[in-house]
C-alpha positions in Angstrom: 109.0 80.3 140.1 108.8 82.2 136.7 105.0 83.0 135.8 104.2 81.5 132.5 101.8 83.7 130.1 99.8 81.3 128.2 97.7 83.7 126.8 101.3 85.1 124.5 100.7 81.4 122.9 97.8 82.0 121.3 99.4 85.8 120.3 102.2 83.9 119.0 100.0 81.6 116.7 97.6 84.2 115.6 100.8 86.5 114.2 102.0 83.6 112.0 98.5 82.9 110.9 97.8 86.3 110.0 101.5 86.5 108.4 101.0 83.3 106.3 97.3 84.8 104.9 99.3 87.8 104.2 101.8 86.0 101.9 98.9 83.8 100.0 95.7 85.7 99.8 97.8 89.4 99.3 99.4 88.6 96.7 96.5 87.1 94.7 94.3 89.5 95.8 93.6 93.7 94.6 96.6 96.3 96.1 94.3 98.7 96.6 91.7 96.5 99.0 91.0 97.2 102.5 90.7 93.6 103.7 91.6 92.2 106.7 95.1 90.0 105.3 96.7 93.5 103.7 98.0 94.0 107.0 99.0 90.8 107.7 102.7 91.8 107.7 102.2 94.0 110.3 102.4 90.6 112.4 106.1 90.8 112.3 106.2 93.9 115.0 103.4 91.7 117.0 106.3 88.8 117.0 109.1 92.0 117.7 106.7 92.3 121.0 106.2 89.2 122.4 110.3 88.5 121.6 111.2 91.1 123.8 109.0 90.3 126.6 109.5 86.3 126.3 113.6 87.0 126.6 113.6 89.1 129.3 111.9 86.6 131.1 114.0 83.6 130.6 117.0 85.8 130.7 116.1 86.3 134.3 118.8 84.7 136.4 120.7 82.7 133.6 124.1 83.2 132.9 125.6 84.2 128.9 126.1 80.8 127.9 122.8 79.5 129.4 121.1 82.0 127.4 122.8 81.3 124.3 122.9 77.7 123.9 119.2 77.5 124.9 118.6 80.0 122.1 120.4 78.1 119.7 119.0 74.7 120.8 115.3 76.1 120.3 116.1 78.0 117.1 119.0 76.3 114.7 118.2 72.3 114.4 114.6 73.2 113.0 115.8 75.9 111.0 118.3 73.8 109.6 116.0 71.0 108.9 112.9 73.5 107.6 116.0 75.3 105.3 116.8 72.2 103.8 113.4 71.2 103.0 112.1 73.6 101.4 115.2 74.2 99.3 114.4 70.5 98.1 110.8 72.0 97.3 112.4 74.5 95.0 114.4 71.9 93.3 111.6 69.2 92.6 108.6 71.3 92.0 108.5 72.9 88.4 108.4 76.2 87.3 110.1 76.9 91.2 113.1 78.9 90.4 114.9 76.9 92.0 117.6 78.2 94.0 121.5 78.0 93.8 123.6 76.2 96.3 125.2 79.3 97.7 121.7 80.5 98.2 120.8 78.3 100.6 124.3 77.7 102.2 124.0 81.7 103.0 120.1 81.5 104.0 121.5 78.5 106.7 123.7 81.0 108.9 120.3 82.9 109.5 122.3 85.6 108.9 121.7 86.2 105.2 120.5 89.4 105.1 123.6 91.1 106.9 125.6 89.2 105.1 124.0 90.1 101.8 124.2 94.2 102.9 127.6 93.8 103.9 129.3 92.4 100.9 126.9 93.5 98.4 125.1 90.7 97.2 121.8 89.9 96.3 121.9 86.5 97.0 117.9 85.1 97.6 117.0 83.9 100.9 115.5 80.2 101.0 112.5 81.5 102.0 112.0 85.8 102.3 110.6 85.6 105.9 113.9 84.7 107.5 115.2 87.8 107.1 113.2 88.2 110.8 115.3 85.7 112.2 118.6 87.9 111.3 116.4 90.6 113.3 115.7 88.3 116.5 119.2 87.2 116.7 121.0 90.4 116.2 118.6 91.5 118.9 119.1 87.9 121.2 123.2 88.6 120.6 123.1 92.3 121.9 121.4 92.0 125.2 123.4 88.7 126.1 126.4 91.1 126.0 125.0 93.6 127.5 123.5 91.6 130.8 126.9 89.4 130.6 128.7 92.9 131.2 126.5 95.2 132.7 124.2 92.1 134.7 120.4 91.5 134.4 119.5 94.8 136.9 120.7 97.2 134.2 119.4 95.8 131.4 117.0 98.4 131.4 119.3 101.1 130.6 120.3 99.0 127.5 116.7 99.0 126.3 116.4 103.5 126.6 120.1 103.7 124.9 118.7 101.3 122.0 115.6 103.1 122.4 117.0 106.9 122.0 119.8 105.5 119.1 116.3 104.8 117.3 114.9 108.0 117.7 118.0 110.0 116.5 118.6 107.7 113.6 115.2 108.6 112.5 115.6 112.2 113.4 118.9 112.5 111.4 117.7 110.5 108.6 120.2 108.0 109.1 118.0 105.2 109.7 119.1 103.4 106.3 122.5 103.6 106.9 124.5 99.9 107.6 125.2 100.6 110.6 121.7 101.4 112.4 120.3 98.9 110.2 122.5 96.7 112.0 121.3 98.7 115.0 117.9 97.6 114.5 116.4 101.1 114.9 113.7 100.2 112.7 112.8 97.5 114.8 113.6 98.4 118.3 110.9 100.5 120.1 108.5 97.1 119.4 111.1 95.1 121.2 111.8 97.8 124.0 107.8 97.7 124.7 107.8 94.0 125.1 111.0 93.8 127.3 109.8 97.1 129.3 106.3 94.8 129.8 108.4 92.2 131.3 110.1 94.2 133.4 106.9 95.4 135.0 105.0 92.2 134.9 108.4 90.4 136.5 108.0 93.0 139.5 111.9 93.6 138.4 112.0 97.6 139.9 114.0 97.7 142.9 113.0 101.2 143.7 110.3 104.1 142.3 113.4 105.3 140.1 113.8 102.0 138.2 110.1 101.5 138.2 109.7 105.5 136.8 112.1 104.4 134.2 110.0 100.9 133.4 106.8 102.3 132.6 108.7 105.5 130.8 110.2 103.0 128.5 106.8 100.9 127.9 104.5 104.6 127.2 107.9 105.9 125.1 108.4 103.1 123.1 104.5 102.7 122.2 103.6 105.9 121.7 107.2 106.5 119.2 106.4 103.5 117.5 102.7 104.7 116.5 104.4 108.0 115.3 107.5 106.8 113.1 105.4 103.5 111.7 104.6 105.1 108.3 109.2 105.7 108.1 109.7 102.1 109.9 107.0 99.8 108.3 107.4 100.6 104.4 104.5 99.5 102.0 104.3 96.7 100.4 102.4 98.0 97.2 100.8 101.0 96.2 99.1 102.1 99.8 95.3 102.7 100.0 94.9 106.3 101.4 93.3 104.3 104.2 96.5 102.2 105.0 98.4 104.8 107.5 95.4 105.4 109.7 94.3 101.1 109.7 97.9 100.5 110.7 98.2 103.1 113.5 94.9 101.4 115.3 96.4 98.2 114.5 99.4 99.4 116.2 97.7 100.7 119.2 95.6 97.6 119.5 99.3 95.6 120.0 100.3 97.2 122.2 97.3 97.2 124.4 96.2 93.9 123.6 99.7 92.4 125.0 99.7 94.1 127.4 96.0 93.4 129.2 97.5 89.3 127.6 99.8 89.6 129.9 97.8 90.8 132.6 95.1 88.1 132.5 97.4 85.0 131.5 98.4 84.6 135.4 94.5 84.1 136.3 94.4 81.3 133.5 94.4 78.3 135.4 92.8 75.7 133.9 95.7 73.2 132.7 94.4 71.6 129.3 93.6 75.5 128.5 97.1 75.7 129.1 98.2 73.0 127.4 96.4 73.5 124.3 97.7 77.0 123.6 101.3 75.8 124.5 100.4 73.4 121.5 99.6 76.2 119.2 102.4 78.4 120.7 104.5 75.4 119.6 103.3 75.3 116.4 104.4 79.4 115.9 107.7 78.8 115.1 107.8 75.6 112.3 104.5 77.2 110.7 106.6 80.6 110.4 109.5 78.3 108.4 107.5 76.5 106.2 104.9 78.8 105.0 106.0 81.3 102.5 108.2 79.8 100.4 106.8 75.8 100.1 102.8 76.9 100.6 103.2 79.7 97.5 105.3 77.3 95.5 102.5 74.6 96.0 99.2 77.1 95.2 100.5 78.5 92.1 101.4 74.7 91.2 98.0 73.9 91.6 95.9 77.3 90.6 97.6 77.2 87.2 96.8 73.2 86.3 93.6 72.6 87.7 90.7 74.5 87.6 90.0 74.8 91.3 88.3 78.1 92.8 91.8 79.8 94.5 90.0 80.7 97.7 89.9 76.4 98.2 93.2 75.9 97.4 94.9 78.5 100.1 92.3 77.1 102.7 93.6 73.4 102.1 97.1 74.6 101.6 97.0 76.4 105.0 95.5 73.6 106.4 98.5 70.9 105.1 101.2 73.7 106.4 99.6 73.8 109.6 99.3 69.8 110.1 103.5 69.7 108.9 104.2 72.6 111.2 102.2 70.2 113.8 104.6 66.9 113.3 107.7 69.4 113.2 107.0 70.5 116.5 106.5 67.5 117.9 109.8 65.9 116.6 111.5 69.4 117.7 110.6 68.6 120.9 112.4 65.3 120.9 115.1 66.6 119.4 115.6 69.7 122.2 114.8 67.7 125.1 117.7 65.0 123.7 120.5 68.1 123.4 119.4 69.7 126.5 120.4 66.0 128.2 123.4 65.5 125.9 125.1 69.1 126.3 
């Protein structure tokens, strides 16, 4: 029986939280200010861990297609749904620049943003933050081949070939090139951590070798990422000369905090502990949709008609995109449990 890590659920929540006050209260607020939301972005790598560490688990004795179509089940009919919905909000809402139709036809493949580098374009994404989910399923894609041809056991010598690609793209200077974009070497050594955690909290090591090579990957990947984040995480604004350091501990808190999560969640027993942050772990993924693009729309509807202090109106905003995220979840799970039956 596959351990479940409840404690990643509240992780999970936290990261879109702390991503959704980055994308209200940054942009409204100073560049140069050291507060707590100007790092909210850095939530992305936090959701780059947990991904790798919650795949390897249910990768664990499924076969390509089991993988796949549950990934697809528990990603596409929300997105689609989310997609569509907030390109209505663009449409109805005034002064929304709204979007064209073969915007949001392109943002629905979830594949936008390789699509976009590919041909050339610089067609908008329905909403900016799904260029992560072009990240995640690049990543999903890869290590389904790679188990499918190589089986589960070696997976971790997919993770140190991803993991050295990385580190000689940046050492070349290649790292912006198509190609290791499409690698995701930007992206990996967060994703290499997480899976490497799995690996070692799934007792997966067959032998010291393999377990040697585990815990190299998990101190490799943590300790590369610290050193290449000011190259892999660019700045959103004009940095504070503070920004580097604040991101490094952030970093280094991550990757720690995870992994002592992951450590602790087995001893979590209590089961409406359990089943509240599976609740909130739920919410993650429809809060992650819907935020950006319908709660900034909304808050600069309202900030420039009414005269309402701004600090009110992201706090009830939040509050309404958490309560939709909520309903969304709880239809999505109707929805999944119904394909699961039917396919």
């Amino acid at each position: 029986m596959k351990t479940y890590y409840s404690l990643l659920d509240a992780v999970r929540f936290f990261a879109a939280f702390w991503v959704m006050n980055f994308h209200y209260l940054f942009v409204l607020g100073s560049s140069s200010d050291l507060r707590w939301y100007r790092f909210g972005n850095l939530g992305v790598q936090l959701f780059f861990i947990i991904s790798g560490f919650v795949i390897v688990q249910s990768m664990r004795g499924k076969t390509m297609k089991e993988f796949l179509k549950g990934r697809f089940i528990r990603l596409f009919p929300l997105f689609w749904l989310l997609c569509t919905l907030t390109y209505i909000v663009t449409l109805i809402i005034p002064d929304a620049k709204g979007l064209h139709v073969s915007e949001y036809l392109l943002s629905m493949t979830m594949f936008a943003d390789t699509i976009n580098e590919l041909t050339g374009n610089a067609l908008r994404l329905v909403d900016p933050s799904y260029w992560t989910l072009t990240v995640e399923l690049i990543f999903y894609l890869a290590i389904a081949l790679f188990v499918a041809h190589f089986s589960y056991d070696n997976i971790r010598y997919f993770l140190l070939s991803w993991l050295v690609l990385g580190i000689i793209a940046f050492a070349s200077h290649a790292d912006q090139t198509f190609i290791m974009k499409l690698a995701l070497v930007r992206h990996a050594s967060y994703f290499v951590f997480g899976c490497a955690l799995a690996l070692i909290a799934g007792n997966s090591a067959k032998n010291v070798y393999e377990k040697c090579v585990d815990w190299g990957l998990l101190i490799i990947s943590a300790l590369y990422s610290l050193y290449i984040h000011t190259k892999a995480i660019p700045a959103y604004a004009v940095p504070n000369s503070l920004d580097s350091i604040i991101t490094f501990y952030i970093l280094a808190s991550f990757f720690t905090g995870v992994a002592l999560l992951v450590y602790i969640s087995p001893r979590v027993t209590n089961t409406r502990i359990i089943l509240v942050l599976a609740v909130f772990g739920g919410l993650t993924y429809p809060l992650y949709l819907l935020h950006q693009t319908i709660g900034n729309i909304l808050i600069n509807f309202v900030m420039y008609r009414y005269d309402i202090p701004w600090n009110t109106i992201v706090v009830f905003f939040e509050l309404l995109i958490i309560l939709v995220a909520y309903i969304a979840y709880l239809q999505d799970k109707k929805v999944r449990a119904w394909l699961r039956n039917k396919f």
